[in-house]
N, C-alpha and C positions, 0 to 999 in steps of 0.2 A: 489490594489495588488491582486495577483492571487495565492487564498489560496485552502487547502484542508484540511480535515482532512482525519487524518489516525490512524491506528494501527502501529506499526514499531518491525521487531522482533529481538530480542534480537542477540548480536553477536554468542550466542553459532548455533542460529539457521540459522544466515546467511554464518557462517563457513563452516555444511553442507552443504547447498546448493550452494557455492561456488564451492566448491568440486566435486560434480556432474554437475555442468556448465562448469567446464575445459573441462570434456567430451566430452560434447556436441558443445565445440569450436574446437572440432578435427574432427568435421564431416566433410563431404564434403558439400563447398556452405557456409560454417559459416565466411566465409572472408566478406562476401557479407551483413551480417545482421549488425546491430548494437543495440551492447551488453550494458545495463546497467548497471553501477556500483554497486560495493556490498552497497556502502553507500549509496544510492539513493531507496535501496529496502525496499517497503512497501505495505501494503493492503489497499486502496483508501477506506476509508467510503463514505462521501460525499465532489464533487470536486465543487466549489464555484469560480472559473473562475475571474472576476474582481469582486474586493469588495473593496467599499467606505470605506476607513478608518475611518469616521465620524460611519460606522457601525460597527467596532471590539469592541468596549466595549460590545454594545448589545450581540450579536455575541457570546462569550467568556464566557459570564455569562450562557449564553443559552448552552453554552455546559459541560461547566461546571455542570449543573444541569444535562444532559442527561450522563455523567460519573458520576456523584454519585450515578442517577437509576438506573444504571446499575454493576450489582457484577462482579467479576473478573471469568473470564472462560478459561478453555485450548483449547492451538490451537497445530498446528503443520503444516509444509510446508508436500507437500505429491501430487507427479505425477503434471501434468500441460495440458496444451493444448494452443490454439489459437483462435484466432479470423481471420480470414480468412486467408490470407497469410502476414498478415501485423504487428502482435504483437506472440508472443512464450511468455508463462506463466508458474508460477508454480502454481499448489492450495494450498488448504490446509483442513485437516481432524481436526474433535475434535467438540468443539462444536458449530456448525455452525451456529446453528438457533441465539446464545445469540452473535456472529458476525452480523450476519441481523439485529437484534434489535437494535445494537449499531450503523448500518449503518442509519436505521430510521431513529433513536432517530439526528442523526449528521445531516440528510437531515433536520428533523422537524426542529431540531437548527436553522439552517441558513435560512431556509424558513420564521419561525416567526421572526428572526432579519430583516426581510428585504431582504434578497439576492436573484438575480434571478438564478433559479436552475433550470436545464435541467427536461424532462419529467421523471417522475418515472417510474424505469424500475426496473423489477426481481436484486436484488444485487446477481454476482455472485462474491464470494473472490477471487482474483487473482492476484500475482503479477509479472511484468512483467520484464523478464527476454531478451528480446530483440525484434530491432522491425528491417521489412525488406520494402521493397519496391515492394514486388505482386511478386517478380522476383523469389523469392528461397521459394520450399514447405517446411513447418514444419513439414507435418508429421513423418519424421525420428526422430526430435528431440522430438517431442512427445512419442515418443513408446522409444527415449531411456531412456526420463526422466521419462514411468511410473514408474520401479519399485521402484524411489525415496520415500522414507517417512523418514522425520525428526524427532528428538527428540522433543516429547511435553514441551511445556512452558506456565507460565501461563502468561494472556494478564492481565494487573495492569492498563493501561495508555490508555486515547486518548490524541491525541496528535495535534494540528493545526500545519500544514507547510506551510509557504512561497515559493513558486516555482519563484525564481529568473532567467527568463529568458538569455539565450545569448545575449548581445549586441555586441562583438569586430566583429563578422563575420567572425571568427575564424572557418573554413568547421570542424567538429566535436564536437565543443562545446556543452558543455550540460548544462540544468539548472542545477539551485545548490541548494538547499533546506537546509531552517533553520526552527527549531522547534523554532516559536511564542508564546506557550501557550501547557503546561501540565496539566492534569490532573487523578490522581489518578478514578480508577473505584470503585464504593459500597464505595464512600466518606471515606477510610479507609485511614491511613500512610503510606507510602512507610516504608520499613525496609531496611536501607541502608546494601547493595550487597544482595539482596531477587534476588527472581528469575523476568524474565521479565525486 
């Protein structure tokens, strides 16, 4: 199965940023791109591509202990960019570096279960807001989505997702993502309707 972990932000924070996306689907040339869903929006710790089912217990446990190392920290959606002409993102401001650790700590996870994981690279937070085909520049949507900054929230959870591929061959279909496996950050309770 083709898994990842991630962070996932809360509705109050994908509300705004919604918000600010309508926007940027008024531009010129935004016919062209394709727009990710608000439910599908998250920030990729570490993506773990095919994985042995025989290795999710490991896996799970191991991440589980890398969300209990790790205490709960604010984040917040905030301006964006891209990666060449083929992906429009948004970032995010707050505390970024306890993001990187937690990205680690998720690569280290899957690494000591067994998984094979692409070469370590600088983690930069990003989540991606739509992707094009080389054809249309981003830079407009870039400068219009800098002066975005979202309401801070606190991050409680990692989270493992399932990335359910298209199969009908339906021209637009998109994978469909189900959260596999929760877990609370700094081994603490969730407090039902807290923040995050």
């Amino acid at each position: 199965m083709r898994l990842f972990a991630a962070v996932l932000p809360p509705d109050s924070a994908t509300s705004e940023l919604a918000d600010a996306a309508r926007a940027l689907k008024a531009l010129p040339g935004a016919d062209a791109l394709r727009w990710t869903a608000r439910d599908s929006w998250h920030f990729t710790l570490a993506f773990m591509a095919e994985v042995d089912e025989a290795t999710v217990p490991d896996l799970t446990a191991r991440l589980e202990r890398a969300a209990h190392r790790t205490p709960p920290f604010s984040l917040a959606l905030r301006g964006g960019g891209h990666f060449g002409e083929r992906a429009l993102w948004a970032g995010a401001t707050g505390d970024i570096p306890a993001l990187r650790l937690l990205a680690q700590r998720s690569d280290a996870a899957a690494r000591k279960a067994g998984v094979t994981m692409e070469e370590h690279r600088h983690y930069r937070p990003h989540l991606t807001l739509a992707r094009g085909r080389g054809e249309t520049g981003l830079g407009p949507y870039v400068d219009a989505l800098a002066p975005f900054e979202g309401t801070a929230w606190t991050v409680d959870e990692l989270t493992l997702v399932r990335s359910n591929l298209p199969r009908s061959g339906v021209p637009g279909e998109r994978p469909r993502y189900e959260a596999v496996g929760r877990w609370v950050l700094g081994g603490g309770v969730r407090v039902p309707g807290g923040a995050g």
